[in-house]
N, C-alpha and C positions, 0 to 999 in steps of 0.2 A: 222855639227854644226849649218851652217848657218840655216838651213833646219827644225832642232829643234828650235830653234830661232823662223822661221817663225810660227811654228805649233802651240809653247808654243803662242804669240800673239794673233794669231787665237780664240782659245781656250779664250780668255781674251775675246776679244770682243763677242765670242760668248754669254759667259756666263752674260758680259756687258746687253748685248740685251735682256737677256731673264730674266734679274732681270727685265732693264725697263720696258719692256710687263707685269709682275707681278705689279709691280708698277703703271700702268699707269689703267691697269685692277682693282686694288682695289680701286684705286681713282675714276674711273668712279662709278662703285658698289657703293662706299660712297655718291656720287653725287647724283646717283637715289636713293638712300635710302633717301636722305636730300630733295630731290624734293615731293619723295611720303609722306614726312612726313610733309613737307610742305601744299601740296597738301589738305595730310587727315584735318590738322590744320587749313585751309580755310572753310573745309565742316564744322566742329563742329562746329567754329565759325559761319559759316553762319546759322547752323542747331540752335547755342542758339541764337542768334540774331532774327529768328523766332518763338521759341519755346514758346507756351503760356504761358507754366508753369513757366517759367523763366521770362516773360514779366505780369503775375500776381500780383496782391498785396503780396500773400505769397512767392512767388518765387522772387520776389525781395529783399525782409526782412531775407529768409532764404538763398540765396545765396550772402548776404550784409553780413552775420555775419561770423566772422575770422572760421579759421575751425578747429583751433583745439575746439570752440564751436560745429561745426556740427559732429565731435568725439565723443565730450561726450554724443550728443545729441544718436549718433549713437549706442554708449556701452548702455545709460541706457534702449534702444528701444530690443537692444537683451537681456539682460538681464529679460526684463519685457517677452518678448518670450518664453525663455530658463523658468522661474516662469511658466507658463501658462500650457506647455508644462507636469510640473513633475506634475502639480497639477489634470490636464489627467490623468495621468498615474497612480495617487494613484486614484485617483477618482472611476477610470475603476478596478483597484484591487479592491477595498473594496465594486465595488457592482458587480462584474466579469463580466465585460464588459458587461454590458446586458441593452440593453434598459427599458425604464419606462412600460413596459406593465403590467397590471393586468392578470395574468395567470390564472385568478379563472375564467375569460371572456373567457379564448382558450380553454377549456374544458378538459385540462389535469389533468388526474386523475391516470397516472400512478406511480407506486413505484418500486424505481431503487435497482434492489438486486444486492451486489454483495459477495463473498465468502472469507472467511477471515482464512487463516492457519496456525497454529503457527508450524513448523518443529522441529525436536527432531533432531540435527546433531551436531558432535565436531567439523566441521568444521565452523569457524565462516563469510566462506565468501560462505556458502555451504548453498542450498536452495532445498534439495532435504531430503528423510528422512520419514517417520512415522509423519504424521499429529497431533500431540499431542494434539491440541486445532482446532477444527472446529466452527465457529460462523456463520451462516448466516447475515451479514450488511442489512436491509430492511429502507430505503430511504424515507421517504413519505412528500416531501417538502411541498406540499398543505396545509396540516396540521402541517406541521415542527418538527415529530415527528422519531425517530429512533428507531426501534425496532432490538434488539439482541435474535439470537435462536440457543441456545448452542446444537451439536449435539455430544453426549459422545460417543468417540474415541475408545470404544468398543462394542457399537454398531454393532451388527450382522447381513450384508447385504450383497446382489447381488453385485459382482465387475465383469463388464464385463471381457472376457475373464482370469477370476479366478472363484475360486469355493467360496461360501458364505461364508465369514470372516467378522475380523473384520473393519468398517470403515475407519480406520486409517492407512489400506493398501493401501487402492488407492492411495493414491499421491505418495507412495514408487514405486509402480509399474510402472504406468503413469503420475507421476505428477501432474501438476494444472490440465491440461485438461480430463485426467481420474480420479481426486478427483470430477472434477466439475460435470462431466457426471455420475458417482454414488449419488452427493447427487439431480440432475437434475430427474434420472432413478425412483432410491426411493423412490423420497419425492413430483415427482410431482410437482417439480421447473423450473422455464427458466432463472436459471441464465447465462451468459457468459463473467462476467469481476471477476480477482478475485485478491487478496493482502496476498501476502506471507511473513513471517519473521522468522528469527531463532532467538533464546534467545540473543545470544551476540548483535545480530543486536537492540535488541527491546532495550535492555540495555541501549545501547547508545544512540536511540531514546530518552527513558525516561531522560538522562541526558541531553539533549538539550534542554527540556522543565523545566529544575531545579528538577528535582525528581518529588514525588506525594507523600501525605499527605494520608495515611490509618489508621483504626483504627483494630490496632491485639491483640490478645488474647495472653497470657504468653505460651501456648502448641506452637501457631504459631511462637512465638517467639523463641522460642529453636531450634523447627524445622526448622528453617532459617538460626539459628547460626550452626547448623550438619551440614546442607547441602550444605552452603557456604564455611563452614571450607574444608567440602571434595574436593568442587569445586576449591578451590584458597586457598591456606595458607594466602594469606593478604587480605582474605574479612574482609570486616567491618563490626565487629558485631552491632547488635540491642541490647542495654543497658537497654531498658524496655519496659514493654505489656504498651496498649491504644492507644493513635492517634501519632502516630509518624511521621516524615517525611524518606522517604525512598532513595537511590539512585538507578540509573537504577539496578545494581545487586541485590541487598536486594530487589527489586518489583520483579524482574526477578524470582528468589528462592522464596518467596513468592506467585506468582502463582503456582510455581509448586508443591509444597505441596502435597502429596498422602498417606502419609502413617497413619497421624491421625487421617483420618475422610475417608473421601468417594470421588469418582469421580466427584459427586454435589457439595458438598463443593469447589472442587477445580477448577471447573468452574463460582462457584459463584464468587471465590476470581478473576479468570481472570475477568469475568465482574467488579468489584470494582477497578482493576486497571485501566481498560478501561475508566468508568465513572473519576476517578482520573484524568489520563490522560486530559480527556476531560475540566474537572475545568480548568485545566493548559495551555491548550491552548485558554480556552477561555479569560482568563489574556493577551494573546497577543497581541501588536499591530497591528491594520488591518493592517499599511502601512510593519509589517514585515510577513504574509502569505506569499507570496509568496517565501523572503528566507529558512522560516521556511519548507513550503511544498517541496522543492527542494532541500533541507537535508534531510529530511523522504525521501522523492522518493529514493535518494543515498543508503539507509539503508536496502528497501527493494524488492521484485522481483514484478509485478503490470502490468495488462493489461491494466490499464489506462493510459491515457492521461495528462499532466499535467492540462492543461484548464480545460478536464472533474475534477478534483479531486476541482480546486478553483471554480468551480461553484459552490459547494456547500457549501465554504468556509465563505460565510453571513450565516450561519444556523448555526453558532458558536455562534454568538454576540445576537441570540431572545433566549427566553425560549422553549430550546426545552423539548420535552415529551419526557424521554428516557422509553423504556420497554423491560420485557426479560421473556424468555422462556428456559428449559431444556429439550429437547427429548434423550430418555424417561421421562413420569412420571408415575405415579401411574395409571393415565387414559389410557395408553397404556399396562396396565398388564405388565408392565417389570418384566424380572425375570433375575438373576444374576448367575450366575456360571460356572464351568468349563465345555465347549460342544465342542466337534470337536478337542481337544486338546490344548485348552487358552480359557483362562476368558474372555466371552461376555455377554453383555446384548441382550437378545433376547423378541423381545415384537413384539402386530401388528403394521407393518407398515404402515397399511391402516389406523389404525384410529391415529396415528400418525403424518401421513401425512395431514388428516382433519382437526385434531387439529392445524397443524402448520399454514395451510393456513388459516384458520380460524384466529390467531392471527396475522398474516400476512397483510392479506386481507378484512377482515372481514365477506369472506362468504368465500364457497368451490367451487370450478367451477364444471360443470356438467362434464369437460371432466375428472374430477380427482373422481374417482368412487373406492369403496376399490374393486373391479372385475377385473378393468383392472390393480389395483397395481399390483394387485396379480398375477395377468398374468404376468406382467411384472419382478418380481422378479425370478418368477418359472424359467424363462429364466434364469435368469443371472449366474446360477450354471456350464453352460458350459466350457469348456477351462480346459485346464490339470493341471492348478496349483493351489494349496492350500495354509494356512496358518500353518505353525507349531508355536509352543508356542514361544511369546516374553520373552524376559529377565523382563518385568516388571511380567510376567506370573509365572515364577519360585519363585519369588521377595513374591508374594504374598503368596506359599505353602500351598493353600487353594482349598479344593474341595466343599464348602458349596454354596449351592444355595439359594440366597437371592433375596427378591420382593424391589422390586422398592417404595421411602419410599416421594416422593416430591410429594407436592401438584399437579395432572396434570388429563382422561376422560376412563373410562373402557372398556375394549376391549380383546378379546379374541387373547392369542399368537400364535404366527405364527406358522406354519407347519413347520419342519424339511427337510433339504433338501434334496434332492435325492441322491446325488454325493455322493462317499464316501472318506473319509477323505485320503489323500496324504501329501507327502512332497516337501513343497518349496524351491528351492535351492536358489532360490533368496534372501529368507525372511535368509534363511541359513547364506548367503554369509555377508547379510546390519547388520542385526541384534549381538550383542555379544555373545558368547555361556552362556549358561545358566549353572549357578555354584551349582546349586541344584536339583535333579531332583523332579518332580513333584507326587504328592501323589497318589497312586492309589486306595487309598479307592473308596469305589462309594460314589456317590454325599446322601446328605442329605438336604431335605425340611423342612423349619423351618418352627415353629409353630405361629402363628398369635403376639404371646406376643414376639419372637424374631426379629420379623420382627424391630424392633427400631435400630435393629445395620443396620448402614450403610454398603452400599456394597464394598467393599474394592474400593480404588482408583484405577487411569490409569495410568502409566508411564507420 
């Protein structure tokens, strides 16, 4: 017992001692910390006691006044920073960060293409599909002019590794990249950036910008109200023909339009919503471009850049020159009807090609010669698959062969290809089966006085 006694004591003092060592150790600690801060409080004193700025006429006036003065003085100096700062920043948006130079001095004379696709797909977040609308974008800021060159979707041409169809197959097959490199191959272009949308996407596009203002015809009208009604039970009809205001679906339906006129028509109407479009954003505020262009980007699939797209985004606010062009025209001998098993337009490409660059460019380059077009398409027939008939193909139940009726340079059509006609399983697989089959009358050549009907539309 004693023994415990002794132990339990021990134990007391032990633990006695080693609170004090804790104790005597945190007090030292505090000690040096009160010396060093002591210490440091001597240096800044003696550091402002020689400091000029402080021993100044201003430094004695400003460190003489209480401080919640030198606070406020402090708030309104960030503030006037944080001003300076935004006024940059919009600054820089509305003339896209770009220094004051005169560019007409740097000798830049180039015009920026890039390729513009509209996709035919039910999926609305799907970017793949039949080309239904192809525009070449031609850029020419020196002049501050845009030129549009509609190239119709069935359009008869080389698609590498496929057999000659129609244009509207390349992007189904390969995409942006083999859409671009058929109208690159063809036409004698160096495009490599390009802008993709599908209808639902452009929809919403058009409604972020408030709709767009068009003037339609009472035919176009009806046919907007069918084909919206098929699309959506709660589309909102158009109440009446002349300038109406539209919303993204009613423009939407409204470009697509085929069945009461022609493939021309219906690329005219895309261009007028285009230019529409264009009014609408030029209503917007510079300092909202950049929200605005980063919503568009959202909506659709684009090798650009955001920078690259607001560089151009001052070329809103002058008068630009817009201009447009249809390939085919009439100056390329198009001819219309069913060949190879679907309705294409078939004309030369070569003087086609002249013609474009020529409204393009305003001359032809020496490397783009109609010899080596030709060369170059005769090629493209290679590779084992072909096109079989689109559902817009059956849609039409039409074997008449019609000339090409748009104001455009005379040229003789093109040769017939080699290959001979096959079936795509591909086209098979994307496409919907065809609920009609196709006429097999043989084709007929209309007479000079028929030529006034237009050529049936494109899907």
């Amino acid at each position: 017992m004693a023994n415990e006694n002794r132990r339990s004591e021990e134990r007391k003092v032990e633990l006695s001692r080693k609170l004090d060592e804790k104790v005597d150790k945190k007090y030292k600690q505090e000690q040096m910390k009160a010396r060093r801060k002591r210490r440091k409080a001597r240096v800044r004193a003696e550091k402002r006691k020689n400091s000029k700025f402080r021993n100044s006429k201003f430094g004695k006036k400003w460190f003489g006044m209480k401080k919640w003065k030198r606070i406020v003085v402090y708030v309104v100096l960030a503030i006037l920073l944080l001003a300076l700062i935004l006024f940059g920043v919009v600054y820089g948006i509305y003339n896209s960060f770009r220094s004051n130079i005169n560019e007409d001095n740097l000798g830049i004379t180039g015009i920026f293409n890039v390729a513009l696709f509209g996709v035919d797909t039910r999926d609305e977040d799907s970017f793949s599909g039949r080309s239904d609308t192809i525009i070449i974008v031609s850029i020419d800021r020196a002049n501050n002019t845009v030129k549009l060159s509609s190239i119709l979707r069935d359009s008869y041409v080389a698609i590498e590794g496929h057999k000659n169809q129609k244009i509207t197959h390349a992007y189904m097959y390969g995409g942006a990249e083999l859409a671009i490199k058929t109208l690159n191959q063809n036409f004698g272009m160096n495009i490599t950036d390009y802008v993709t949308v599908n209808f639902a996407k452009v929809a919403e596009a058009i409604d972020v910008l408030g709709g767009v203002d068009l003037e339609i015809t009472e035919r176009e009208r009806v046919e907007v109200n069918n084909i919206g009604d098929d699309d959506d039970p709660d589309f909102p009809y158009i109440e009446e023909a002349g300038m109406v205001h539209l919303n993204g679906k009613q423009a939407v339906v409204y470009a697509r339009i085929r069945h009461i006129d022609s493939d021309v028509a219906r690329s005219e109407r895309q261009r007028k919503v285009l230019d529409a479009l264009l009014v609408k954003a030029r209503q917007i505020s510079p300092t909202r471009y950049a929200e605005v262009l980063r919503t568009m980007m959202s909506l659709c699939e684009t090798s650009l850049s955001f920078s690259e797209i607001m560089s151009y985004a001052p070329m809103i606010t002058q008068d630009l020159n817009i201009q447009s062009i249809v390939i085919p025209g009439d100056e390329d001998n198009a001819i219309g009807g069913n060949y190879d098993g679907a309705w294409v337009w078939r004309y030369d490409l070569a003087a086609a090609t002249e013609r474009l660059h020529m409204f393009i460019y305003g001359e032809v380059d020496e490397s783009v010669t109609s010899a080596d077009l030709n060369s170059n398409r005769g090629s493209g027939s290679s590779g084992g698959n072909s096109s079989s008939s689109d559902d817009e193909d059956a849609d039409r139940n039409e074997t008449t062969t019609r000339r090409h009726t748009t104001p455009t340079t005379t040229a003789a059509p093109t040769t017939e290809p080699d290959t001979p006609p096959t079936t795509d399983p591909d086209e098979a697989i994307t496409d919907p089966p065809q609920t009609e089959p196709e006429s097999t009358e043989p084709p007929t050549t209309t007479t000079p006085a028929e030529e006034s009907t237009s050529p049936p539309a494109a899907a």
